[in-house]
C-alpha positions in Angstrom: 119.7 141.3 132.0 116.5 141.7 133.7 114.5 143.0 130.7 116.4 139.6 128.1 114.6 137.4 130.4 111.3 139.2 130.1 111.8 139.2 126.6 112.8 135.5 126.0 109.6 134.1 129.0 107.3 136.5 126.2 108.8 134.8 123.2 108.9 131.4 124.8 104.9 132.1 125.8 104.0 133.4 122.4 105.7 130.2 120.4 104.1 127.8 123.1 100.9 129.5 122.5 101.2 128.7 118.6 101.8 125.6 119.4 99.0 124.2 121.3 96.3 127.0 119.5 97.8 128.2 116.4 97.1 126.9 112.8 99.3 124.1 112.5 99.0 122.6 116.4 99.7 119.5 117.5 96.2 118.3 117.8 95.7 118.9 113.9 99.1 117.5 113.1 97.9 114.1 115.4 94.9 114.3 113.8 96.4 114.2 110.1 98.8 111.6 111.0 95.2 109.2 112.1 93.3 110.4 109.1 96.9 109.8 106.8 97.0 106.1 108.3 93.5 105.5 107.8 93.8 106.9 103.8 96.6 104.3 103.5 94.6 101.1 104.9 91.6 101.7 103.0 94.0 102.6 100.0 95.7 99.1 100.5 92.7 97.1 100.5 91.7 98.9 96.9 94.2 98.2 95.7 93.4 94.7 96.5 90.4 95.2 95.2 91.5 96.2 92.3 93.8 93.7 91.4 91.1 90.7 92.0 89.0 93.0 89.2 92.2 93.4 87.2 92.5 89.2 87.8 89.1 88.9 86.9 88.8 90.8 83.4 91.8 89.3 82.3 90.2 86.0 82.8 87.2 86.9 81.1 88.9 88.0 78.4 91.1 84.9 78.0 89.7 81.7 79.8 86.5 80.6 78.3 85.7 78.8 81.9 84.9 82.0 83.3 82.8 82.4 80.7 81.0 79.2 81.1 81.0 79.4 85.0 79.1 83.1 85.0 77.1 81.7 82.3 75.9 78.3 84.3 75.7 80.6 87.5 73.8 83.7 86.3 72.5 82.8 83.3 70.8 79.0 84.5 72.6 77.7 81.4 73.6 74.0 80.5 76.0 72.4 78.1 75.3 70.2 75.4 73.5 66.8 76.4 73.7 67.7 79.7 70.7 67.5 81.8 69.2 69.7 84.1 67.7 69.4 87.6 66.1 71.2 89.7 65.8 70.3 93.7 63.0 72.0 95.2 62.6 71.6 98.7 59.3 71.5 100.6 58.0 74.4 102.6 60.1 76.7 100.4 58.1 77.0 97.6 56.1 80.8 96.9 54.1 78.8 94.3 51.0 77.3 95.4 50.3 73.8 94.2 46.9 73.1 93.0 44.4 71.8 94.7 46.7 72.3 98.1 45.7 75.1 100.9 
């Protein structure tokens, strides 16, 4: 009876050693779960990301006032008898003005 006990404390020693050092311990498996969750909430906001692209292309390739909006924005471009102004305000000009130091 003696000599079960010894044999099962051994056994019970040797599993609680895997445990805690093995390959497979609870650290790593804590660790996984954190590094799991953290994969999912960067996955979730790509796939946010994505679908605002996905929004985006299809408006490009269907609405012409994403067209015209990118265009006006990026491009400087105006319609048809439109006219165009351009608000410069002082001190913020790079250009020096003539005859100014």
């Amino acid at each position: 009876m003696k000599a079960l006990i010894t044999i099962l404390v051994l056994l019970l020693a040797v599993l609680q050693f895997k445990l805690w050092f093995g390959d497979g311990n609870l650290r790593e498996v804590w660790l996984l779960r954190d590094a799991i969750e953290a994969q999912k909430v960067e996955n979730q906001e790509l796939r946010r990301r994505n679908a605002a692209l996905e929004a985006e292309v299809q408006d490009l390739k269907k609405g012409l006032e994403a067209v015209e909006e990118r265009a006006r924005s990026e491009l400087g471009m105006i319609k048809k008898d439109e006219t165009f102004f351009q608000v410069i305000e002082r001190g913020s000009s790079t250009t020096p003005v003539p005859g100014r130091k």
